[in-house]
C-alpha positions in Angstrom: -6.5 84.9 -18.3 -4.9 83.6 -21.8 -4.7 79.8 -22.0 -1.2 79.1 -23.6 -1.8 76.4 -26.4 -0.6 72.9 -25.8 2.8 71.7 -26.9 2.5 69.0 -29.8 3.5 66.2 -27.1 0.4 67.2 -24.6 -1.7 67.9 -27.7 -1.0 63.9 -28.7 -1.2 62.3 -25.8 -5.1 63.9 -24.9 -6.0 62.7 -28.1 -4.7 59.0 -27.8 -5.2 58.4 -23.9 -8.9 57.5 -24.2 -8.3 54.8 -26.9 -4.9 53.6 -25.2 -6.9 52.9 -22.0 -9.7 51.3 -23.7 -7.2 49.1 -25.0 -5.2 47.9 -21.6 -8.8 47.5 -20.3 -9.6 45.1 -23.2 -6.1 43.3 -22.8 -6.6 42.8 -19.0 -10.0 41.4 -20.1 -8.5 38.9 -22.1 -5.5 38.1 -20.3 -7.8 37.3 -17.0 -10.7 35.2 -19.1 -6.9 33.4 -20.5 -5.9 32.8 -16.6 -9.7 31.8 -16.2 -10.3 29.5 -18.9 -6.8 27.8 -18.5 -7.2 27.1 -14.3 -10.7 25.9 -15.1 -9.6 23.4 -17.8 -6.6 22.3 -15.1 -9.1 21.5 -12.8 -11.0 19.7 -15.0 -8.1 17.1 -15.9 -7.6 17.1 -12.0 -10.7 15.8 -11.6 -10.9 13.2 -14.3 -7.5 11.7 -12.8 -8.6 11.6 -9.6 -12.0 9.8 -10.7 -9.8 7.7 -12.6 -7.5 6.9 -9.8 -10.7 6.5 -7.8 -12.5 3.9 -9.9 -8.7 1.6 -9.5 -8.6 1.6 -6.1 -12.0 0.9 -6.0 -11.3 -2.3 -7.9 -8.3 -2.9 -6.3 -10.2 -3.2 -3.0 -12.8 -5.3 -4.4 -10.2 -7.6 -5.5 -8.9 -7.3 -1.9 -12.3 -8.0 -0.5 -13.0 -7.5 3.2 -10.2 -9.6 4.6 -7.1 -8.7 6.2 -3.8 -9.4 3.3 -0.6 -8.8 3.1 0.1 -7.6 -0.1 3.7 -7.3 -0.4 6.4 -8.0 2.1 10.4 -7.9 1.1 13.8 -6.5 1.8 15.7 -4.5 -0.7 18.9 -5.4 -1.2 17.9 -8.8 0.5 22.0 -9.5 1.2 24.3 -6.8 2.9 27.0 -6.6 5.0 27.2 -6.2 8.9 25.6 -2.9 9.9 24.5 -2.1 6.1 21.3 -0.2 5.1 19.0 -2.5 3.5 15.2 -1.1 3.6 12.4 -4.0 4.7 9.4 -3.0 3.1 5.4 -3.9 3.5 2.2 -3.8 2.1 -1.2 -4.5 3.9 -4.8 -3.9 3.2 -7.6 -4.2 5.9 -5.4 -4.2 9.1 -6.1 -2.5 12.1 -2.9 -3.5 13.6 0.6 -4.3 12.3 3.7 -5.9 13.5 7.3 -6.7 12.4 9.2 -8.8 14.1 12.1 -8.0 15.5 11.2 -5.1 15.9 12.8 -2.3 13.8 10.8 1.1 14.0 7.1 2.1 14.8 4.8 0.3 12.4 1.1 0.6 11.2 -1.4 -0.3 8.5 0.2 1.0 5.0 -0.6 -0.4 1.7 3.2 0.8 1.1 6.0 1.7 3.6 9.5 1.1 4.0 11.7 1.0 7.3 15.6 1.2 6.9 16.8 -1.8 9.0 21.1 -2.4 9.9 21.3 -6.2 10.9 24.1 -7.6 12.4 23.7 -10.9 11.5 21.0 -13.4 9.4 17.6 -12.3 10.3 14.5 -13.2 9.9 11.7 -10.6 9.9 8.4 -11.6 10.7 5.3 -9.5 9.6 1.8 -10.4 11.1 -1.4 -8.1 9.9 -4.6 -8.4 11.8 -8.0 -6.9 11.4 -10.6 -5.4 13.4 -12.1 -9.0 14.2 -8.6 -10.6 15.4 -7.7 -12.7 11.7 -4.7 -12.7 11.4 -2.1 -13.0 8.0 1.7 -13.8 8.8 5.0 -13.8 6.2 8.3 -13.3 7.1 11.7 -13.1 4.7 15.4 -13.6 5.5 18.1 -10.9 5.0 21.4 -12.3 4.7 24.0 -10.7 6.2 28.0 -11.4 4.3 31.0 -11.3 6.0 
């Protein structure tokens, strides 16, 4: 049997294949240590701003202390008209139980939530936060409601 000799095209390609797959090896290489390097540094800046949010909530709570507080408590917009949107919103640290009254929808321990209320008329919403050893902390506001 006579081997036919390669065309030019063939010929090129068997010398070049071993150097052009040594260099899509080195390129995957160094586009994965590239993937790698970057999703370590992410993480790294993830976990300096979560120690950083960390270390302010810890001295938010410290300046809390262990009692029961109502931190915020207001309606936004604090005027409307009859049946209007306006959202009553509340703060508390250290409650086991929270109340709003009237009532308006389910309510628990948040150190921020908001409840869309519609009133009819002037109201007066009453929150009252207690803790785990029956304290209690009470504030209400007033919605006025235009005609």
């Amino acid at each position: 049997m006579v081997d036919k000799p390669e065309s030019g095209v063939v010929a090129v390609l068997r010398r070049i294949l071993p150097y052009t797959t040594v260099l899509c090896v080195i390129s995957a290489i160094y586009t994965g240590w590239v993937l790698y390097s970057r999703r370590e540094a992410n993480r790294e800046a993830e976990r300096a701003v979560e120690q950083k949010r960390a270390a302010a909530d810890r001295r938010v709570l410290n300046a809390i202390g262990d009692r029961v507080k109502i931190l915020s408590f207001y309606a936004s917009p604090a005027a409307v008209r009859p049946g209007e949107r306006t959202l009553v919103c509340y703060g508390v640290a250290n409650a086991r139980n929270v109340a709003i009254e009237p009532p308006i929808d389910r309510v628990w321990p948040s150190i921020a939530r908001c409840i869309e209320a519609r009133p009819r008329k002037n109201t007066t919403y009453k929150l009252t936060a207690t803790d785990e050893n029956g304290r209690s902390v009470t504030q209400s506001i007033e919605i006025d409601v235009h005609r």
